[in-house]
N, C-alpha and C positions, 0 to 999 in steps of 0.2 A: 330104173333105179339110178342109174349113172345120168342118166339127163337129170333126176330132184338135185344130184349132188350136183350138179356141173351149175344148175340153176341156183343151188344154194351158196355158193363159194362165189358165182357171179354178184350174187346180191350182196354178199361182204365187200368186196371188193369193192363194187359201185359207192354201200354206206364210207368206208375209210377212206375211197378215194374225194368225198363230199363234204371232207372234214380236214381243213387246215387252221392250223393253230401257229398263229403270227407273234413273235417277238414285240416289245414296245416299239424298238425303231423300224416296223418293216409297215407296209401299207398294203393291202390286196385290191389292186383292178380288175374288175370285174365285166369281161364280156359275155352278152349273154345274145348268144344268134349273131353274132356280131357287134353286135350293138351295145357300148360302154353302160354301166348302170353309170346314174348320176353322183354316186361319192363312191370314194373309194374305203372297203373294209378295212376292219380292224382297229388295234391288234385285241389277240386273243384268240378266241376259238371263232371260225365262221366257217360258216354250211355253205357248199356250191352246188350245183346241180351238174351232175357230171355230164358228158357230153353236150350238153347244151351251153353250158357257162364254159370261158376260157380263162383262168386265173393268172394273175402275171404280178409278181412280187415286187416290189419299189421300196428300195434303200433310204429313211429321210436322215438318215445321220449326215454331218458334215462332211464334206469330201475335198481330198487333197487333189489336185489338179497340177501338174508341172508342164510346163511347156518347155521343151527345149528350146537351146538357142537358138536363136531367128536374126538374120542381118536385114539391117533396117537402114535407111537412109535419112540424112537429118537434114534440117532446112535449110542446111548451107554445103549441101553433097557431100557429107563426111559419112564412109558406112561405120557402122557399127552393131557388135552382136547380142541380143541382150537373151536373157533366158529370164522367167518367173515362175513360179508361183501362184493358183487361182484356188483360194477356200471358198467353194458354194456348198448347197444347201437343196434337196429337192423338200417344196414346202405343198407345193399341189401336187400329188400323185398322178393324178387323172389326167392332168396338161402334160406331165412329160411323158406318158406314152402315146396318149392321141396327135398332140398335137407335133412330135416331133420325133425320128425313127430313131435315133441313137443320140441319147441328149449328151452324154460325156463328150462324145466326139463331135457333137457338132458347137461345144462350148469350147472346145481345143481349136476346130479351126476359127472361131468367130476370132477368139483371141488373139492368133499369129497375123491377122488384119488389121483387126484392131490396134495392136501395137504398131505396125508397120506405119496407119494411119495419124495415131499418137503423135509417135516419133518425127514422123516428117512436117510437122508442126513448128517442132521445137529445134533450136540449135545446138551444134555439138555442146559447147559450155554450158548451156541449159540442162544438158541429158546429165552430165556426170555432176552438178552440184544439186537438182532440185529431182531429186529419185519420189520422193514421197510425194509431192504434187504430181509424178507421173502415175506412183499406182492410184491415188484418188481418179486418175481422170481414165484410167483402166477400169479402173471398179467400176464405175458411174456407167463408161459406154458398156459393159456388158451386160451389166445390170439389166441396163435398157432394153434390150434385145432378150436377154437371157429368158425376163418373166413371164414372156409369152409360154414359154416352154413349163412353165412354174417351177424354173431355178432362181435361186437367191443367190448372188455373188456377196458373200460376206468381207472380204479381202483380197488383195492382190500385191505382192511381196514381188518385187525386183531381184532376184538373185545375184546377178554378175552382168555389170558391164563394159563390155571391151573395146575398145577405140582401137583406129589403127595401128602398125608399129610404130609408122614417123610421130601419129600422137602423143603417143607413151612415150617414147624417147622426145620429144618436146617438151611432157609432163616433167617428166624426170628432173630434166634440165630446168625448169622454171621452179619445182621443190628445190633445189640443188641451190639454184639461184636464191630464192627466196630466205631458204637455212643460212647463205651466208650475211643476204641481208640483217636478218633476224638476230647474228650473230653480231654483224659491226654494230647494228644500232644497241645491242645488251650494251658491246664493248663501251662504245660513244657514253650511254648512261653510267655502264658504271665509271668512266673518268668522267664525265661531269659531278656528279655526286664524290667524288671522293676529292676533286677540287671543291665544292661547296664545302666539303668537310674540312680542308686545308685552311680554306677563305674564313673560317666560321673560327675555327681553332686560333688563328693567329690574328682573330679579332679580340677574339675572348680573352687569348693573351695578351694583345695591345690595352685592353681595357683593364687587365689585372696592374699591368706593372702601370697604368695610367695612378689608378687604385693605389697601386703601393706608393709610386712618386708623392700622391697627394698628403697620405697619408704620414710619409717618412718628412714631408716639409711641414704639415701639422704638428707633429713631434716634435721637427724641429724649432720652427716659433715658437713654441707653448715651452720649450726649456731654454731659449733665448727670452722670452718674456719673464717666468720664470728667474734665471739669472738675474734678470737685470731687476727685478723685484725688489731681488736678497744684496743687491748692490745698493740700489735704495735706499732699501731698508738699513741697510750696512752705513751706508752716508750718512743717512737722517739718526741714525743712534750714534755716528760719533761728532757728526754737530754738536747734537744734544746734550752730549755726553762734554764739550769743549765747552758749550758755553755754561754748562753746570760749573766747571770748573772754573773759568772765566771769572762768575759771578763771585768766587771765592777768593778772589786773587785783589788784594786791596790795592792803592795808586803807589805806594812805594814801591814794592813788587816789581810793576810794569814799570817805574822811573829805571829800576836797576835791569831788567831788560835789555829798555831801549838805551843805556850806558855801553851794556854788553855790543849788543847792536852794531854800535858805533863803534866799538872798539874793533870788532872782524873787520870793519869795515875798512879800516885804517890798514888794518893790515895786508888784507887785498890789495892787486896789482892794479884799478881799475882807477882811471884818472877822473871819473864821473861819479857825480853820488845823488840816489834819489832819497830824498827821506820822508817817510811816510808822516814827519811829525813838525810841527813848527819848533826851528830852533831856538827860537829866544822865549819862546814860552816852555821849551824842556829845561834851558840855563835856570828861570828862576826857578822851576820845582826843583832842579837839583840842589841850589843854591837855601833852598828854605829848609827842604832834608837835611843839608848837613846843617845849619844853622838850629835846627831843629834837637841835632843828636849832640852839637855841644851845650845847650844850656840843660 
């Protein structure tokens, strides 16, 4: 009685031990007498054969990898320590257990080689300005190596890199240097620019008061021409105006005039006389006037 039960409880245990039920990201390797099946299960539910099959679970979700820092030597004997960063991927299940005993660890040490390799490629100034052509060339050589294993190297992130003390204190001093540079040349620009702005200003006011000069001497001609217009004009209407009057003035008139004339003349201190009139032909017009006014 106790051996049916002993036998029935055995054979439960054989069924549920023959039955795993695998998540989407997990994969089932399947050894069977030793000997790998050709794919690997899953996921979902799948049947082993107990004792005969060896089950062995594989992770394919992305995985974070860090490697600590590692000091490395550069092409020009400078150490330096870098640490990174390695996102792979197990994409063949089957290859990372057959073909490789402990794939995380043996993708941790390919990497601290690898970069050791990398690095002493490249020079110190190379390492600390061109970081992302270093992870590309990380990625690539692990890559390489990696797929035999059927890892993916998806990226590789440089975290920290450290140069020596005297480096860093070099560094320092060359920012330091650089900020003051940085600073005299702002300074430099901005006195230059604010002499262009000086230079541009006391053009624009050379050219104003050129402007105004021209201007105030336009003004001033145009009311000198002007003036002399109305002087002109002022002369030519009292010509006009004389010899209107002229024309009204009969020969007796002007005989008694040029009588007057002669008589300031007389009285004047001046021992010289011009006379604008022949005298012997004023004697008779004066002589036929009066001659005139006695009959």
């Amino acid at each position: 009685m106790w051996l049916t039960y002993i036998l029935i409880g055995l054979a439960i245990f054989l069924l549920l031990s023959s039955l795993k039920v695998l998540p989407e990201y997990q994969r089932l390797v399947v050894l069977r007498l030793g000997r790998a099946l050709p794919q690997a299960k899953g996921p979902g539910l799948v049947i082993v054969i107990p004792i005969i099959d060896t089950p062995i679970r594989v992770d394919m979700r992305e995985r974070l990898l860090e490697i600590p820092k590692q000091t490395c030597i550069t092409k020009d004997n400078a150490p330096i320590s870098i640490d990174f960063l390695i996102y792979l991927q197990i994409v063949d299940p089957l290859a990372s257990v057959v073909n490789v005993q402990n794939v995380f660890q043996a993708t941790e040490g390919l990497a601290t080689t690898t970069l050791r390799a990398v690095i002493g490629d490249i020079a110190l100034d190379d390492v600390l300005s061109k970081r992302e052509e270093i992870n590309q060339k990380l990625r690539v050589k692990l890559d390489e190596v990696t797929h035999r294993w059927g890892v993916q190297v998806n990226a590789v992130e440089i975290k920290e890199i450290q140069p020596p003390a005297e480096v860093q204190e070099s560094m320092t001093k060359q920012m330091a240097a650089e900020r003051t540079r940085r600073a005299m040349v702002t300074e430099a620009e901005g006195t230059k620019q604010a002499e262009i702005l000086r230079a541009e200003g006391e053009k624009q006011s050379a050219i104003l008061r050129a402007e105004a000069e021209k201007q105030a001497a336009i003004l001033k001609a145009e009311a000198q021409r002007e003036a002399q217009r109305i002087a002109a004009e002022g002369y030519a209407l009292a010509l006009e105006q004389i010899t209107r009057a002229a024309r009204t003035i009969d020969q007796n008139t002007l005989l008694l005039q040029y009588l007057d004339t002669l008589k300031n003349l007389g009285t004047s201190a001046s021992t010289k006389w011009i006379l604008p009139v022949e005298v012997t032909g004023l004697a008779k017009e004066v002589s036929t006037l009066f001659q005139n006014k006695n009959t």
